[in-house]
C-alpha positions in Angstrom: 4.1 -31.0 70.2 4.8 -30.0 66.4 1.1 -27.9 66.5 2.4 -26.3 69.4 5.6 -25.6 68.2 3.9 -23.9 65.1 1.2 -22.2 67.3 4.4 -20.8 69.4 6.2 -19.3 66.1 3.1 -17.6 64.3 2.3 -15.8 67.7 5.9 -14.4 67.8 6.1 -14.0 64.1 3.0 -11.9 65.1 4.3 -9.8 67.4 7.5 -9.1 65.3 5.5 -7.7 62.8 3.3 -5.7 64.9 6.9 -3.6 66.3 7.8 -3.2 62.9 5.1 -1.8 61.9 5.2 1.8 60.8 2.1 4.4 60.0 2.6 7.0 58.3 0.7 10.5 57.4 1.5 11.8 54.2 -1.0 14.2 52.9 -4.0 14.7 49.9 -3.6 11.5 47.2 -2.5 13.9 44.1 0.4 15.0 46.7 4.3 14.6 46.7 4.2 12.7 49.9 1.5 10.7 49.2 4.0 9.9 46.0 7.2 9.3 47.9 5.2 7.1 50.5 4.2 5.1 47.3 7.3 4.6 46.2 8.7 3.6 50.0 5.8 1.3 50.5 6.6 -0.4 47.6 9.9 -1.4 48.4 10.3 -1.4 52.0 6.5 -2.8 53.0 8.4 -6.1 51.9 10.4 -5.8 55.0 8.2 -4.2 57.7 4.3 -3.0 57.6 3.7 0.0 56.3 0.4 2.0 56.3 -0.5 5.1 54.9 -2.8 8.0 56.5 -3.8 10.9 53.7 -4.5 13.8 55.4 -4.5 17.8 54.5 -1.1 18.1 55.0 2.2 19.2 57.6 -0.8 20.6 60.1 -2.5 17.8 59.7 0.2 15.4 60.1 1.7 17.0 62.9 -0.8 16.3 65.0 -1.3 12.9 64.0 2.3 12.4 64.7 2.8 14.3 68.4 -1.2 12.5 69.5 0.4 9.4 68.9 -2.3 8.3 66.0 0.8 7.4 63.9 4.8 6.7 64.4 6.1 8.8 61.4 4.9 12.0 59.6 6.0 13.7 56.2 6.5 17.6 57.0 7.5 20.9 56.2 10.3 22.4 57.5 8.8 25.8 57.6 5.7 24.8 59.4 7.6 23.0 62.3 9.2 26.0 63.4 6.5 28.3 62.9 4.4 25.4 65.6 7.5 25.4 67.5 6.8 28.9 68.5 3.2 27.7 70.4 4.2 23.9 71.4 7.3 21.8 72.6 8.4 19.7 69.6 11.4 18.8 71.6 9.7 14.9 70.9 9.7 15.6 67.3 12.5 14.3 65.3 14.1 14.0 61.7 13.9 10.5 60.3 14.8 11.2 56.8 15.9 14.8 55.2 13.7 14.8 51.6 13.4 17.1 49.0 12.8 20.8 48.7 9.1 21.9 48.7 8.5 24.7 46.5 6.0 27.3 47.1 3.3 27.3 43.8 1.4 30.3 43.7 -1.0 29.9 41.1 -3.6 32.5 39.7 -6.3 32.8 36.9 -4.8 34.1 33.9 -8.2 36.5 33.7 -8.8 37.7 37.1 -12.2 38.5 36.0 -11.9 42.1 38.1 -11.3 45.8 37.4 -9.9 48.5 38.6 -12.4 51.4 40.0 -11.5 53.8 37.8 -13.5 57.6 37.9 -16.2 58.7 39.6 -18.4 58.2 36.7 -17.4 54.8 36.4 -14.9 55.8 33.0 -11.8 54.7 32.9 -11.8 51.1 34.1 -8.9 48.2 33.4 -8.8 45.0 33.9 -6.6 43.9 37.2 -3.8 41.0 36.4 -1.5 39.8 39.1 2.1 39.4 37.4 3.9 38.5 40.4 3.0 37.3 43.8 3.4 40.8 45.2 0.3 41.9 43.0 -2.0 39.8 45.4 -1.3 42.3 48.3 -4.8 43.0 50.1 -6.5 40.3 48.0 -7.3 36.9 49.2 -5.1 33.7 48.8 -6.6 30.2 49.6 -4.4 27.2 51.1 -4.4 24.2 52.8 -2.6 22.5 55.8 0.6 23.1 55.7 0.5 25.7 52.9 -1.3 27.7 55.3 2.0 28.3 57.4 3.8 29.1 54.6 1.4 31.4 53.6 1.1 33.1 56.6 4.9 33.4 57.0 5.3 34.8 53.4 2.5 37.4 54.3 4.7 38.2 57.8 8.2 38.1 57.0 8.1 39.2 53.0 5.7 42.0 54.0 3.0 40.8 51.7 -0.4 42.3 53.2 -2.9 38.8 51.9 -5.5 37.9 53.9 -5.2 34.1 53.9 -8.4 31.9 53.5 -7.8 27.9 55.0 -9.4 25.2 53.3 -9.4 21.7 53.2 -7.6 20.3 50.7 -5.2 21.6 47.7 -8.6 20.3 45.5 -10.5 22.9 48.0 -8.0 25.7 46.7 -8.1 25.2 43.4 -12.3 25.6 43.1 -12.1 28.9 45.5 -9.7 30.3 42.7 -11.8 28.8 40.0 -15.0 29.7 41.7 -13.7 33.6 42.2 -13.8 33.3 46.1 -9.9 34.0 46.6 -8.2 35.1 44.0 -4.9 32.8 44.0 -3.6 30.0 46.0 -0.5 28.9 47.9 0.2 25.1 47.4 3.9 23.6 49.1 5.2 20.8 47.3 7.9 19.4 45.4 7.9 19.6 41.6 6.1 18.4 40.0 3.1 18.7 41.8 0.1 16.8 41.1 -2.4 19.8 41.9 -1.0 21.8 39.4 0.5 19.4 36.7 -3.6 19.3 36.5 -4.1 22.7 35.8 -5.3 24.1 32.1 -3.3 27.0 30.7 -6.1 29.7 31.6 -4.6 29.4 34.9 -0.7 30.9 35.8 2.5 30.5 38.2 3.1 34.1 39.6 6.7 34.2 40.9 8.5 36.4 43.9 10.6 39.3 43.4 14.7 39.3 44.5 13.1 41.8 47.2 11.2 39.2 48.7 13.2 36.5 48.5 15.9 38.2 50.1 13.5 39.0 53.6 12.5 35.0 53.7 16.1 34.0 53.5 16.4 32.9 56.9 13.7 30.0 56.4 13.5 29.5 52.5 16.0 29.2 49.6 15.4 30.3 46.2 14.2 28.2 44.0 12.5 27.8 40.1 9.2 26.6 38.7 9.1 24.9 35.6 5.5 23.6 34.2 5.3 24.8 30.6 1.7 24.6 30.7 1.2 27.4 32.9 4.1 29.5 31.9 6.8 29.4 28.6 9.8 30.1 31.1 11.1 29.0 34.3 9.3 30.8 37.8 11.2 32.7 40.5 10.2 30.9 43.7 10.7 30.2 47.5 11.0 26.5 48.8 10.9 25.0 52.0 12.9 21.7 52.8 10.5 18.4 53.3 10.9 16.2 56.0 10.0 12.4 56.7 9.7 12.8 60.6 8.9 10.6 64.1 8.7 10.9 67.4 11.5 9.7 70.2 10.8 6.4 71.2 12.4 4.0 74.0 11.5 0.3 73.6 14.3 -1.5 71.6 11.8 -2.9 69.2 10.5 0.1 68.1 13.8 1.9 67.9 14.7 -1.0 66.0 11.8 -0.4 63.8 12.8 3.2 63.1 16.4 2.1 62.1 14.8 -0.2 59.9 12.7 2.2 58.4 15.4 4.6 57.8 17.8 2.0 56.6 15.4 0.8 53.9 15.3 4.4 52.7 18.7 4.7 52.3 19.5 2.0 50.4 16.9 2.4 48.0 17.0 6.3 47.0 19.8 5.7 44.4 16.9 2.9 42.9 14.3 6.0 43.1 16.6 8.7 41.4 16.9 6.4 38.8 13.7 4.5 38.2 11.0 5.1 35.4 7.9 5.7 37.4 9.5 6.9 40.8 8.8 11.0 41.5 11.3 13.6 40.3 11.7 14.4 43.5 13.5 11.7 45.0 16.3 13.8 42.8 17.2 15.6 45.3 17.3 13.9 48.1 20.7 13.4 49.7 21.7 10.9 52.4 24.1 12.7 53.7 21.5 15.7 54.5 20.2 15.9 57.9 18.2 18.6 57.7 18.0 22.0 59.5 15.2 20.3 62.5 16.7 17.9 64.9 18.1 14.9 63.3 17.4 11.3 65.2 20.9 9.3 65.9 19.5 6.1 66.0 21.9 2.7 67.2 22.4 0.2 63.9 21.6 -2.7 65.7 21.7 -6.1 64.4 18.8 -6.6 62.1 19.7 -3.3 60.9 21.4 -2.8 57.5 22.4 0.1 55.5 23.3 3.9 56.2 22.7 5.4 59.3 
């Protein structure tokens, strides 16, 4: 009777862990997500299981998250609406409002070209992009998400780039590098990995007011600051991150969710505070929902902590 009694309580404390278990896409390993997951994991994989899923990024992700290949997703703001244009996200939710992702344009501090100059080949100069505006009708490299942003940089600032995808932020950083592109768009919040990396003969090229002022509508201002690439703070766009999930209906795995989210909560104070955690967890605010659909989950009552 006892064996059975045993036998009956590890296949239900089996199946409890099995509806709170949560996988999650983050994006590339030197990534801001993949960092925040690591510091979530860390604390709440105590409490439920939690697996991660690196991938290229918000595209990437998105698609994980909406073919059902994992219950939550780390995304951009931007690039939801921009899919939301082809594709009913009505399904896609807001679990937790993160941190702002700022756009890093990043170019080589020799651009290794020249200008045309006269017909008798006199007269030549080398070409150096100053600002982001200086890449109009050159080509810009990015990666999953980035590539949205890109594209809606080019559309709504009026920027004429001709945007090349590729794999990874990694994948960006060799087309620059190799001469194949000649900058790069990588989303992310600060400090990012891909970049923190970079050697000084590569540079942050900012946005004028000009610009900044026709992308309003979907990106706030914002500053760089790695003083390795540049001696004073960056003019910049940024995007607002997103931990996100789909609508679900089973109580166990809205209970997971609320779980999930609760852990969060009670633990960003911890992260803004903790040697080791990302800089980003800074600004993170739990009483932010975010501008995409927030999810009003119940608090049920193995749920503790903030809605």
């Amino acid at each position: 009777m006892k064996m059975k009694l045993i036998a009956v309580a590890c296949m239900l404390a089996a199946t409890v862990a099995q509806a709170q278990q949560v996988k999650v896409a983050t994006g590339g390993p030197k990534g801001t997500y993949h960092a925040l997951f690591t510091n979530i994991a860390d604390k709440c994989g105590n409490e439920m299981a939690i697996i991660g899923v690196n991938t290229s990024g918000s595209l990437e992700n998105l698609d994980k998250l909406t073919n059902k290949e994992v219950g939550a997703a780390f995304m951009q703001t931007d690039a939801l609406f921009a899919s939301a244009q082809g594709r009913d996200l009505g399904g896609v939710k807001t679990l937790v409002a993160l941190h702002k992702e700022s756009v890093h344009v990043i170019a080589p501090v020799a651009s290794g070209l020249k200008t045309s100059g006269n017909m008798v080949g006199m007269g030549k100069q080398d070409i150096v992009f100053t600002t982001a505006e200086d890449l109009t009708g050159y080509k810009v490299a990015a990666a999953g998400g980035s590539v949205i942003t890109a594209q809606l940089i080019k559309l709504q600032g009026q920027l004429n780039w001709t945007i090349v995808p590729v794999d990874s932020n990694d994948a960006a950083v060799e087309a620059v590098r190799s001469g194949k592109v000649q900058a790069a768009v990588m989303v992310g919040g600060q400090p990012l990995g891909n970049v923190r990396a970079l050697s000084s003969d590569m540079k942050l090229l900012g946005f004028k007011q000009g610009t900044v002022d026709l992308l309003k509508t979907v990106y706030v201002a914002d500053k760089l600051s790695y003083p390795k690439l540049s001696p004073s703070a960056v003019s910049t766009l940024a995007t607002e991150a997103l931990l996100t999930v789909r609508t679900v209906n089973t109580p166990d795995r809205i209970n997971a969710l609320a779980n999930f989210r609760a852990c969060i909560y009670k633990n960003i104070p911890e992260w803004q505070d903790a040697d080791g955690a990302h800089p980003a967890w800074s600004q993170v605010n739990p009483e932010n929902k975010g501008k995409w659909a927030y999810y009003d989950l119940p608090v049920t009552a193995k749920t503790t902590g903030k809605k």
